[in-house]
Each structure stands twice: as structure tokens, then as C-alpha cells.
PyMOL commands that place a pseudoatom at each C-alpha (Angstrom):
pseudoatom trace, name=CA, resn=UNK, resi=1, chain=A, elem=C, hetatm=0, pos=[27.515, -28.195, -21.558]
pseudoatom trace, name=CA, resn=UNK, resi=2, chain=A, elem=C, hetatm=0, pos=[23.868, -26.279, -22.274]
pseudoatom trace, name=CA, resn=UNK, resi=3, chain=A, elem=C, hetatm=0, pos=[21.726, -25.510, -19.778]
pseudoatom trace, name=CA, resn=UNK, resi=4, chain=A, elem=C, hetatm=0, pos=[19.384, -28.351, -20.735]
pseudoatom trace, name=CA, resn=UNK, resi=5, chain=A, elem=C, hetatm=0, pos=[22.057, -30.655, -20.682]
pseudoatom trace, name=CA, resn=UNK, resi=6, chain=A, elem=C, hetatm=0, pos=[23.380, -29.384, -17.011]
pseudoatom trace, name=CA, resn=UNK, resi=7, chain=A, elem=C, hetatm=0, pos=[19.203, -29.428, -16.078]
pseudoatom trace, name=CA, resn=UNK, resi=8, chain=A, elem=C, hetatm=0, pos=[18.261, -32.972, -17.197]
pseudoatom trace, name=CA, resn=UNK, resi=9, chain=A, elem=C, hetatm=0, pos=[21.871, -34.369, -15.721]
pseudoatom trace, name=CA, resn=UNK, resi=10, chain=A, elem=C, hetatm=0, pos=[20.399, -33.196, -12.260]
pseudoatom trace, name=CA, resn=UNK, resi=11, chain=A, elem=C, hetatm=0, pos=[17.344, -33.964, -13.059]
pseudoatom trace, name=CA, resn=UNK, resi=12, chain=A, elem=C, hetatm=0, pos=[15.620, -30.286, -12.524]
pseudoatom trace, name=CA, resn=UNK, resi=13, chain=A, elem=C, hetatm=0, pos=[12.205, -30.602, -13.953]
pseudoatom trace, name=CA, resn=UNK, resi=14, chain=A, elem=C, hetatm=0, pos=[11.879, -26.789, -13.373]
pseudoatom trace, name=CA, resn=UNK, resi=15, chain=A, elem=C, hetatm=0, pos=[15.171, -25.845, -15.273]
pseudoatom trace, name=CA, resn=UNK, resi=16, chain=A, elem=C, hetatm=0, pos=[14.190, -28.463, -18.235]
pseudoatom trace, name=CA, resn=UNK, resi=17, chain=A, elem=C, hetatm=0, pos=[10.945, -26.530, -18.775]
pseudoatom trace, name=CA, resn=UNK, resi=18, chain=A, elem=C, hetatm=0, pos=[12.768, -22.879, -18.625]
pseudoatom trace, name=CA, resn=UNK, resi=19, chain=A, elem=C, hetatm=0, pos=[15.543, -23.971, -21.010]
pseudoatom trace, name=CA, resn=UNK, resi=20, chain=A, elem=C, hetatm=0, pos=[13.058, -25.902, -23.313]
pseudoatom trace, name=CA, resn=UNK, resi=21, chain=A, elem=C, hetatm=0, pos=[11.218, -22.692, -23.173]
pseudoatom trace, name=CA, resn=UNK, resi=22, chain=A, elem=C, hetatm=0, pos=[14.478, -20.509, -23.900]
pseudoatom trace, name=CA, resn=UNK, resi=23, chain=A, elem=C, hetatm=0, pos=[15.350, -22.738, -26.654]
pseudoatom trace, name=CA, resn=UNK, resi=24, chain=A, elem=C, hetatm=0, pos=[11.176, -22.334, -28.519]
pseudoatom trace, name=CA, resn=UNK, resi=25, chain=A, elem=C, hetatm=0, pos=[11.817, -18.497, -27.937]
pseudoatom trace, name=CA, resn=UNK, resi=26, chain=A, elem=C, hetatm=0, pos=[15.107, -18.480, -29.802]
pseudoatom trace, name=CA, resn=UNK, resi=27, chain=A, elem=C, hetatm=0, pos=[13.806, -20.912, -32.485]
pseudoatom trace, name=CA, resn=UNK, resi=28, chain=A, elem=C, hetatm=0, pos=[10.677, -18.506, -33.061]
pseudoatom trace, name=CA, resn=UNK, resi=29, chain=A, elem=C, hetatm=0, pos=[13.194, -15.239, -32.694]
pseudoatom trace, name=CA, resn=UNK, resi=30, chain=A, elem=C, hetatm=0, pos=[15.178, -16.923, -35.859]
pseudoatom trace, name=CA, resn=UNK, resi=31, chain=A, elem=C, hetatm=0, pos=[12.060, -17.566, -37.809]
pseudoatom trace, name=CA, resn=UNK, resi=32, chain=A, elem=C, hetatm=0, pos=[12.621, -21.139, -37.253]
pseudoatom trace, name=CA, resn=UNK, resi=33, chain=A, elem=C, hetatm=0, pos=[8.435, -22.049, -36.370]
pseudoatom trace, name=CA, resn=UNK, resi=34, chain=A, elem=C, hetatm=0, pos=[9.052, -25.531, -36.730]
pseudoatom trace, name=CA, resn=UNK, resi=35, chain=A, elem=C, hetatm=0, pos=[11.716, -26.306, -34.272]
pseudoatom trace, name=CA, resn=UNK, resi=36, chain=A, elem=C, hetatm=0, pos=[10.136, -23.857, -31.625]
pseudoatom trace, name=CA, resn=UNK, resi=37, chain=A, elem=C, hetatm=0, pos=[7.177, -25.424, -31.920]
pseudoatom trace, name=CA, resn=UNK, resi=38, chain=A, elem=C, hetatm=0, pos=[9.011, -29.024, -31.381]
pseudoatom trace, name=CA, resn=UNK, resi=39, chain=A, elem=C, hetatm=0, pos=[9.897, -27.252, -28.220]
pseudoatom trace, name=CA, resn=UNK, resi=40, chain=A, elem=C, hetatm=0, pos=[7.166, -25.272, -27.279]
pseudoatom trace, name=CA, resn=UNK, resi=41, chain=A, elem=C, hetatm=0, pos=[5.209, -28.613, -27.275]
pseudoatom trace, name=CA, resn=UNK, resi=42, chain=A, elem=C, hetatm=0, pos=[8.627, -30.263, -25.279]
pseudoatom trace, name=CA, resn=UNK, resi=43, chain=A, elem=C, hetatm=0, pos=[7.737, -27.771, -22.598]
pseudoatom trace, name=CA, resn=UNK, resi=44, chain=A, elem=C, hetatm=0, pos=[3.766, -28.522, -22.131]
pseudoatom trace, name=CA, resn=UNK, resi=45, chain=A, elem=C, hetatm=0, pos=[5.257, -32.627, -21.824]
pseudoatom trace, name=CA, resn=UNK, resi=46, chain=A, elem=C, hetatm=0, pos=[7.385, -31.756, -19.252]
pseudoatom trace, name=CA, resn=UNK, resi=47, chain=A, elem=C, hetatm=0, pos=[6.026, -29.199, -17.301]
pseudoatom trace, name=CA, resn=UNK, resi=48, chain=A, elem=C, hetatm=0, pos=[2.724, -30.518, -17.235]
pseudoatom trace, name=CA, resn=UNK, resi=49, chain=A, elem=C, hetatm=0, pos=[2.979, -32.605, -14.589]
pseudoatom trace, name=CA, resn=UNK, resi=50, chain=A, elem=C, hetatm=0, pos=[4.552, -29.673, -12.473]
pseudoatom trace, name=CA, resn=UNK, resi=51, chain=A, elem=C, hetatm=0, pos=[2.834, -27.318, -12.936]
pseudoatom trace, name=CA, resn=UNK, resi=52, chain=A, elem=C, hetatm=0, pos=[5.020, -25.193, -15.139]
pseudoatom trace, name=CA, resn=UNK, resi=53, chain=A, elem=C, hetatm=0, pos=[4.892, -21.347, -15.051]
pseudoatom trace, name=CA, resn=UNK, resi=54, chain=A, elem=C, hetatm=0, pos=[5.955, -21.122, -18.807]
pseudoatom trace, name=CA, resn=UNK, resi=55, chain=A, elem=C, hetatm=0, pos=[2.837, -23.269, -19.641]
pseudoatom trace, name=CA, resn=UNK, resi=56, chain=A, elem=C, hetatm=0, pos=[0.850, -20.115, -19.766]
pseudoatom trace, name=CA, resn=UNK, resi=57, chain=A, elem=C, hetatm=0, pos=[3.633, -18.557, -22.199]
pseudoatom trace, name=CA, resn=UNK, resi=58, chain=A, elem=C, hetatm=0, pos=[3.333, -21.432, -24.289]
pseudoatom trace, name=CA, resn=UNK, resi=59, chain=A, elem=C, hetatm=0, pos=[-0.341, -22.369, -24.806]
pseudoatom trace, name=CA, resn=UNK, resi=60, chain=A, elem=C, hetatm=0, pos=[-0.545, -18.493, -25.709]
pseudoatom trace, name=CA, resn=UNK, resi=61, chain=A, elem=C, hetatm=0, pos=[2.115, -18.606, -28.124]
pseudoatom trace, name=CA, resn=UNK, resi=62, chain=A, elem=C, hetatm=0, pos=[0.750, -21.932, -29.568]
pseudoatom trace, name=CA, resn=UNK, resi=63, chain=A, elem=C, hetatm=0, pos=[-2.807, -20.427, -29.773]
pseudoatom trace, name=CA, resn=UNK, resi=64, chain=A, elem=C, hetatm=0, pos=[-1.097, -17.192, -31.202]
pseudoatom trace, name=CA, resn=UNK, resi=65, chain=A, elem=C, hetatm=0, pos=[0.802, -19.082, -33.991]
pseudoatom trace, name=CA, resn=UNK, resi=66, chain=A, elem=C, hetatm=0, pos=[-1.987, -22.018, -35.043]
pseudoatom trace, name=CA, resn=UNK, resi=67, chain=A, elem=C, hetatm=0, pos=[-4.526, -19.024, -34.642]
pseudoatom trace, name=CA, resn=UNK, resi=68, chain=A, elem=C, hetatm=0, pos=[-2.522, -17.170, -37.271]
pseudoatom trace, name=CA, resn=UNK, resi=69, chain=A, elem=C, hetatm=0, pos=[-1.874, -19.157, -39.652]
pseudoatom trace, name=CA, resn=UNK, resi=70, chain=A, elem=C, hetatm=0, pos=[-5.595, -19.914, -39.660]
pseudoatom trace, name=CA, resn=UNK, resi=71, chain=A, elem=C, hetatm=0, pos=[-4.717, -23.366, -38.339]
pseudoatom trace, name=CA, resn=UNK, resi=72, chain=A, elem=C, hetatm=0, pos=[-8.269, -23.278, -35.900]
pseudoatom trace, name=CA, resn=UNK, resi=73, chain=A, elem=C, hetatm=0, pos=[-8.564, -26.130, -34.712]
pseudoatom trace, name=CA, resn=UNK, resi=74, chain=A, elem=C, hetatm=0, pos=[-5.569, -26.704, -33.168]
pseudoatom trace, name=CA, resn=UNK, resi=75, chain=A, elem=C, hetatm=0, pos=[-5.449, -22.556, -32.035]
pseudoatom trace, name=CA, resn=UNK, resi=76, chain=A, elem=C, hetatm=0, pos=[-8.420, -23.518, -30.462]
pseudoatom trace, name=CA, resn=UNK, resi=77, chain=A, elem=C, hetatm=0, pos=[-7.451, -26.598, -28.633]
pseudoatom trace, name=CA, resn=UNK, resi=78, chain=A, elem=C, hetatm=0, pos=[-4.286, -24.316, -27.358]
pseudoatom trace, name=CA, resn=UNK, resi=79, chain=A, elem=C, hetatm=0, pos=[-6.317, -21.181, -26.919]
pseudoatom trace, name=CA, resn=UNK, resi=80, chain=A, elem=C, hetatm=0, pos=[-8.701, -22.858, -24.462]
pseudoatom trace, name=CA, resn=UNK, resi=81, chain=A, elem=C, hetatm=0, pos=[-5.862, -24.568, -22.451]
pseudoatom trace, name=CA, resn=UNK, resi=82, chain=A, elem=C, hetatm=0, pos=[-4.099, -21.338, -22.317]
pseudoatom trace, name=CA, resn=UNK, resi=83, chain=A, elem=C, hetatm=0, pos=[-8.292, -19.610, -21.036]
pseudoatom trace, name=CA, resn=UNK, resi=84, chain=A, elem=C, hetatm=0, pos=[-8.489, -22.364, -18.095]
pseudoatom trace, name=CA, resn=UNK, resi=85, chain=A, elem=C, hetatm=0, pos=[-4.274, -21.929, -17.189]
pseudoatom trace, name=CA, resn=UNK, resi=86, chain=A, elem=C, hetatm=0, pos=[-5.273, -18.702, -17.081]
pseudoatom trace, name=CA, resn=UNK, resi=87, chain=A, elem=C, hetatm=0, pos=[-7.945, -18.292, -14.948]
pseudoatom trace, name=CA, resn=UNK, resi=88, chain=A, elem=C, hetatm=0, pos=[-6.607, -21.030, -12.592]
pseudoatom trace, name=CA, resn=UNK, resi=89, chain=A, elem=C, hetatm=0, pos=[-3.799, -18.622, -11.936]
pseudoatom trace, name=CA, resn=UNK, resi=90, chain=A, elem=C, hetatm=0, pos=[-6.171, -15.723, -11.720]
pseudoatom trace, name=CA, resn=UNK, resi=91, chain=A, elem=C, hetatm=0, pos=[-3.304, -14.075, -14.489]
pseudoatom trace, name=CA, resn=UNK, resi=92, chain=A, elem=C, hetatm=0, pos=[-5.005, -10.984, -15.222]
pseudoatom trace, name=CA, resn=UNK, resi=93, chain=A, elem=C, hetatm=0, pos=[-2.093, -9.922, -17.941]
pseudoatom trace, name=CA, resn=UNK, resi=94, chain=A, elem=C, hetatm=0, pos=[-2.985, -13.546, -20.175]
pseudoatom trace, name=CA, resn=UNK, resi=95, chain=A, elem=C, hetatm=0, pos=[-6.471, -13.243, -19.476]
pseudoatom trace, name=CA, resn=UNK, resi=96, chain=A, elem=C, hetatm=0, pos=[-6.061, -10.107, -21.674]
pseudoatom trace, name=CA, resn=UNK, resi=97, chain=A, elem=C, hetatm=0, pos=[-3.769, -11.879, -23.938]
pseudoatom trace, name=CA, resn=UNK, resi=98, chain=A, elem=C, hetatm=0, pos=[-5.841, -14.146, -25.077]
pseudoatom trace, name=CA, resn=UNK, resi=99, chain=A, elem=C, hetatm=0, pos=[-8.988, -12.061, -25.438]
pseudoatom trace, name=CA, resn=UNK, resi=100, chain=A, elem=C, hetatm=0, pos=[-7.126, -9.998, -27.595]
pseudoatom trace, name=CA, resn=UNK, resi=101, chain=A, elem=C, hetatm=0, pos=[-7.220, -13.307, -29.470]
pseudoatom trace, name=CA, resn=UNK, resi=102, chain=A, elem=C, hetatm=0, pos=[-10.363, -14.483, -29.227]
pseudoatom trace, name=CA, resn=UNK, resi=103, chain=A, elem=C, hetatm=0, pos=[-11.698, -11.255, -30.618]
pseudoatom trace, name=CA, resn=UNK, resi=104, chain=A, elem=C, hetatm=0, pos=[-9.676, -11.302, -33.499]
pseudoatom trace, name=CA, resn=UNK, resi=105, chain=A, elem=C, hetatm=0, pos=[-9.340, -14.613, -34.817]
pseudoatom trace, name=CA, resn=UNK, resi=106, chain=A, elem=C, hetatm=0, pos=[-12.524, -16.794, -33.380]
pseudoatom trace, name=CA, resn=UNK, resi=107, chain=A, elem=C, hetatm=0, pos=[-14.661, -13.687, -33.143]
pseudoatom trace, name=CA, resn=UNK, resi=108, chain=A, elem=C, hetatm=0, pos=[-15.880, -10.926, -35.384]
pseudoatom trace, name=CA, resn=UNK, resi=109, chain=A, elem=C, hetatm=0, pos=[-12.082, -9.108, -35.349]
pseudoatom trace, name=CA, resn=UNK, resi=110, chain=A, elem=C, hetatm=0, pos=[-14.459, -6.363, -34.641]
pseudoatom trace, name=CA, resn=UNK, resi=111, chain=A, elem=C, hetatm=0, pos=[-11.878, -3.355, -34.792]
pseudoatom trace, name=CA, resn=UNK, resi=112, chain=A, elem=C, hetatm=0, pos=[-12.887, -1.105, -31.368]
pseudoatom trace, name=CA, resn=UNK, resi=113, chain=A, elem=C, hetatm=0, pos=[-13.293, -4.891, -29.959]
pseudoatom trace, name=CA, resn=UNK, resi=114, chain=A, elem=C, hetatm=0, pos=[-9.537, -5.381, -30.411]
pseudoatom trace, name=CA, resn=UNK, resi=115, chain=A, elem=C, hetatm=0, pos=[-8.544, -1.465, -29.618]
pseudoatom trace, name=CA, resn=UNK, resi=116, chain=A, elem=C, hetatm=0, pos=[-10.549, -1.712, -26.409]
pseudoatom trace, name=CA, resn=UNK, resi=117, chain=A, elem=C, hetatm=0, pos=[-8.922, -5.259, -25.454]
pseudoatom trace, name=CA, resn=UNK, resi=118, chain=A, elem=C, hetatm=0, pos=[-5.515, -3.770, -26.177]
pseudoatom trace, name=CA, resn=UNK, resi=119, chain=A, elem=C, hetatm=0, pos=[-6.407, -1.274, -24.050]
pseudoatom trace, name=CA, resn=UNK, resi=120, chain=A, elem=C, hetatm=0, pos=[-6.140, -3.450, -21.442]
pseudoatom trace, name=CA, resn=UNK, resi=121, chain=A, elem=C, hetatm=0, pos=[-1.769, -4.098, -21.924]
pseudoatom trace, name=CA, resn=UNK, resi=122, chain=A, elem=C, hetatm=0, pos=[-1.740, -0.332, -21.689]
pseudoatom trace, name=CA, resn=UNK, resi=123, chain=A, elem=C, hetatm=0, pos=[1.114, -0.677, -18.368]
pseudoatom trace, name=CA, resn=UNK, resi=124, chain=A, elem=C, hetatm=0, pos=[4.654, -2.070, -18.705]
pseudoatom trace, name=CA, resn=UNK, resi=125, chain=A, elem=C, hetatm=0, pos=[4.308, -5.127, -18.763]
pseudoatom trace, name=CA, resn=UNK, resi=126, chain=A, elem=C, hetatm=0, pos=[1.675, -5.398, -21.394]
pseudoatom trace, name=CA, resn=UNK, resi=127, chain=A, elem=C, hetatm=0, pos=[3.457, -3.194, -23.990]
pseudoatom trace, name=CA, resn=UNK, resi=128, chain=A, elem=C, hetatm=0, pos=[5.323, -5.824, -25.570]
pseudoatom trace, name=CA, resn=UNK, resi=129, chain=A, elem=C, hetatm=0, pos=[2.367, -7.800, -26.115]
pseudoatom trace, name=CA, resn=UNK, resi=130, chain=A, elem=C, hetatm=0, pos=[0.607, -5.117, -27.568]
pseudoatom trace, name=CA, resn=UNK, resi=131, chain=A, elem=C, hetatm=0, pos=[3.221, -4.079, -30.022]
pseudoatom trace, name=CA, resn=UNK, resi=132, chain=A, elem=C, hetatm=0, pos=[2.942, -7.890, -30.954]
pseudoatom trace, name=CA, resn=UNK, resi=133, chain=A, elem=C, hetatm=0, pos=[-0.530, -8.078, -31.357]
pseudoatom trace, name=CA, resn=UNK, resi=134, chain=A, elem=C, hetatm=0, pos=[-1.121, -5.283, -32.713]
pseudoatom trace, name=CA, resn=UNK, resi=135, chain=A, elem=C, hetatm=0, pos=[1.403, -6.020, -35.734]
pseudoatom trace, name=CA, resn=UNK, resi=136, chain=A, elem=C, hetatm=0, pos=[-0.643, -9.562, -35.822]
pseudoatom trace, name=CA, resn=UNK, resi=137, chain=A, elem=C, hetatm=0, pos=[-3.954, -7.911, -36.245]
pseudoatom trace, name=CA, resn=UNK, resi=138, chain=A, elem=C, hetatm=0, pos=[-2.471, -5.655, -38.602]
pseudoatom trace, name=CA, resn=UNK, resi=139, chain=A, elem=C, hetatm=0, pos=[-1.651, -8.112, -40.807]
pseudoatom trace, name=CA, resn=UNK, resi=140, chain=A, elem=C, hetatm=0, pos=[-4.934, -9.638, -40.460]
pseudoatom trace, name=CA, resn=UNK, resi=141, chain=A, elem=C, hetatm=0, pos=[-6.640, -6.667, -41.152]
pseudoatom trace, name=CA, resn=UNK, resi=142, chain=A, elem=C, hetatm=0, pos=[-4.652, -6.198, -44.399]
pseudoatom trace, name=CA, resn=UNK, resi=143, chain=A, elem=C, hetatm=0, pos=[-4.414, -10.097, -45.471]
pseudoatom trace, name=CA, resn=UNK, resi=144, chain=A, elem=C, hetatm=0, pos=[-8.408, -9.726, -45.453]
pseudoatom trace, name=CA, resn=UNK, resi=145, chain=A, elem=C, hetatm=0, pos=[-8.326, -6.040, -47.165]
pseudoatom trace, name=CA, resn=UNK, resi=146, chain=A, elem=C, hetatm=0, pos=[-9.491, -4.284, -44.609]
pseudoatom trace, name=CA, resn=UNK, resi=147, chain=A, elem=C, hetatm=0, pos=[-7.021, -1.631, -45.003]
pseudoatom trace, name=CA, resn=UNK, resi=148, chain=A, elem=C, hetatm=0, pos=[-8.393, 0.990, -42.725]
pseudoatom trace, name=CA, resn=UNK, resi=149, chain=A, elem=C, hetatm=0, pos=[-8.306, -1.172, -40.107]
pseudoatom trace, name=CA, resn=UNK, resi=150, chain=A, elem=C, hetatm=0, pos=[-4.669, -2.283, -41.041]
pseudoatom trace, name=CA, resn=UNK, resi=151, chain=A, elem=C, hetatm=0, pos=[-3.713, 1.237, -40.922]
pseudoatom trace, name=CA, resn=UNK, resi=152, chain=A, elem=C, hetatm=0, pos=[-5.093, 1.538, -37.174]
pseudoatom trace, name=CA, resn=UNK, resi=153, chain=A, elem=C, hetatm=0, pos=[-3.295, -0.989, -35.832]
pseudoatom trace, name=CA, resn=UNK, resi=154, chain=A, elem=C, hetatm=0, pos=[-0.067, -0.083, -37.394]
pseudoatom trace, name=CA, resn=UNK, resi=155, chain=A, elem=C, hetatm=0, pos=[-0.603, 3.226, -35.590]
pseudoatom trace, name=CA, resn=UNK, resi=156, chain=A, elem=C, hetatm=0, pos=[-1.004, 0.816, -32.267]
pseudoatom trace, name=CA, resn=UNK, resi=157, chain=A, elem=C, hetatm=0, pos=[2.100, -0.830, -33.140]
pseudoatom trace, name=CA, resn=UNK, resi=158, chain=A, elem=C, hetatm=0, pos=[3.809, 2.532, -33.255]
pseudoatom trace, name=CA, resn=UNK, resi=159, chain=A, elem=C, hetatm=0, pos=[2.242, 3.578, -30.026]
pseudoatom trace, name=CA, resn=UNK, resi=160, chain=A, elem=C, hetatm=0, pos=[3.458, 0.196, -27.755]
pseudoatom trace, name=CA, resn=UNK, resi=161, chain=A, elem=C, hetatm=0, pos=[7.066, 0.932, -29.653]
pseudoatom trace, name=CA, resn=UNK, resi=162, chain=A, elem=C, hetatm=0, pos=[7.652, 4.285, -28.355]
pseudoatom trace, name=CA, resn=UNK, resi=163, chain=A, elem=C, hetatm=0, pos=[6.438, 2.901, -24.951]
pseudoatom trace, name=CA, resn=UNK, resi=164, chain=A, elem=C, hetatm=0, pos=[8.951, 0.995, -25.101]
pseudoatom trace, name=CA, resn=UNK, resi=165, chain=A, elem=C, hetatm=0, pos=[11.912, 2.839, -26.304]
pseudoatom trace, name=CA, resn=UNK, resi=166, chain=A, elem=C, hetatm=0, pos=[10.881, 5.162, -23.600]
pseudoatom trace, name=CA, resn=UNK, resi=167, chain=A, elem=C, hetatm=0, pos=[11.335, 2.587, -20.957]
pseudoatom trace, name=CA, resn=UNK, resi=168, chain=A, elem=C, hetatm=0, pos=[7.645, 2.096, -19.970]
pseudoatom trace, name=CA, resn=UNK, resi=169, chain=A, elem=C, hetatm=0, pos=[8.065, -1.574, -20.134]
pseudoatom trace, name=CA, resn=UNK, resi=170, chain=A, elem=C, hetatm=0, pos=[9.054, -4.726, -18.390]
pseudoatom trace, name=CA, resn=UNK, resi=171, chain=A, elem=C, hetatm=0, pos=[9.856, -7.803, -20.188]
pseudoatom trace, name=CA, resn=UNK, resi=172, chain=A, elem=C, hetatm=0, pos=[9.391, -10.124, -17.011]
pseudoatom trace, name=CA, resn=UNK, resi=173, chain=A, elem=C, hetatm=0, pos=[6.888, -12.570, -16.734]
for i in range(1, 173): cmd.bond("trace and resi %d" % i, "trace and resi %d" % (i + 1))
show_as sticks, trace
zoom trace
């Protein structure tokens, strides 16, 4: 029996949001964007109404993904759920998340606009979220020719990677 399963048969709101959640990461992980959205949006249904920690996690990666694939509208709608979650929670680490966003896809994508709000993951927890970003506004930068700019970010990707492998992180939420 999954951990949903054993969740929902107790009726554990909290677990059914964390293993909905678990499920959308692996989905994404696989390359799978459908179903992890199916459960990414699972997640906001049920947890909602309880106040979910993970709903922070998800209206990022919701505003992250629409956002990306130049899907506005509904990045929006996600990104601005994700702002007042955010600031609700006085979450310092998301705040920075999704200005990282904001900059880059609803704003200018000004390039010492997004170095100077990645600036701001520069401790271990942010460094995965950096690397991520970074590789996201690479591609940007090079889907839109601006190749320069492309190349700077790789070198941020680089940067948050050796972080990393040198243990300066912290996957936690």
C-alpha cells in the first residue's frame, strides 16, 4: 500500500498533501509535466483548506513551469498566489524565489536584475534554487538570442553546482 493510499485510509489531510506533493516531484523528475501538474494542482485542492506548507512549493513550481513555457496568464495567476503565500508566511527564501521570476519572465529579464536577485539564494538552502534558475534563465537568454547573457548564467549554474557538490547546501524546506 502507497503512502497516499495508507494517508487517505486514515484520513491525514497533512500526509495526502506531502505524498501528492512527492508524487508531482517525481512526475516532474521523469519529465512527465503533465501528470505532475495533475498533482501539483491535487495538492493546492487539498491542502488549501489546511493550510498546506507545500502550497508555497507548488504555486512556485506552477508559476515556474506556466512562466516558462510562456504560458502567462496562468504563470501569473500562480505567481501571484505563490507572492501573497509568501508574504503571509513572511518566507524570506520564496520571496526571493519568485522575484527571481518576476524579473525574468514578467519584467525586463534585465541581466544584473536577475544576477543581483540570485544573489539573494547565495546560503544553503538557496543553492539548489539557484542552480535551477539559473539554468531556466539560461535558456531564456539563449531561446531569445541573447547569448551573452546565456553564457552568464551558465557560469551561475556552474557556480550553485560546485556549492553543492561541496556540501554548502540543504535540500530541506
Amino acid at each position: 500500500m502507497s503512502a497516499l493510499e495508507k494517508s487517505k485510509a486514515i484520513s491525514n489531510k497533512p500526509m495526502i498533501v506531502k505524498s501528492l506533493f512527492n508524487i508531482g516531484c517525481c512526475y516532474k523528475g521523469l519529465g512527465d509535466f503533465n501528470r505532475a501538474l495533475a498533482y501539483f494542482n491535487q495538492v493546492i485542492l487539498e491542502g488549501e483548506p489546511i493550510h498546506a506548507t507545500e502550497l508555497l512549493l507548488v504555486y512556485y513550481e506552477l508559476s515556474l513551469f506556466h512562466l516558462s513555457q510562456k504560458e502567462f496568464i496562468e504563470g501569473e495567476r500562480f505567481f501571484k498566489r505563490g507572492l501573497e503565500e509568501a508574504k503571509n508566511r513572511k518566507n524570506d527564501l520564496f520571496l526571493s524565489l519568485l522575484m527571481v521570476l518576476e524579473i525574468l519572465f514578467l519584467k525586463t529579464a534585465n541581466l544584473s536584475e536577475v544576477l543581483s536577485s540570485l544573489e539573494k539564494l547565495e546560503n544553503e538552502r538557496g543553492y539548489p534554487y539557484m542552480e535551477d534558475l539559473a539554468l531556466e534563465a539560461a535558456r531564456y537568454y539563449n531561446e531569445n538570442g541573447r547569448m551573452d547573457e546565456s553564457v552568464k548564467m551558465y557560469e551561475k549554474v556552474m557556480y550553485a553546482r560546485k556549492q553543492i557538490q561541496r556540501g554548502d547546501c540543504s535540500y530541506e524546506f
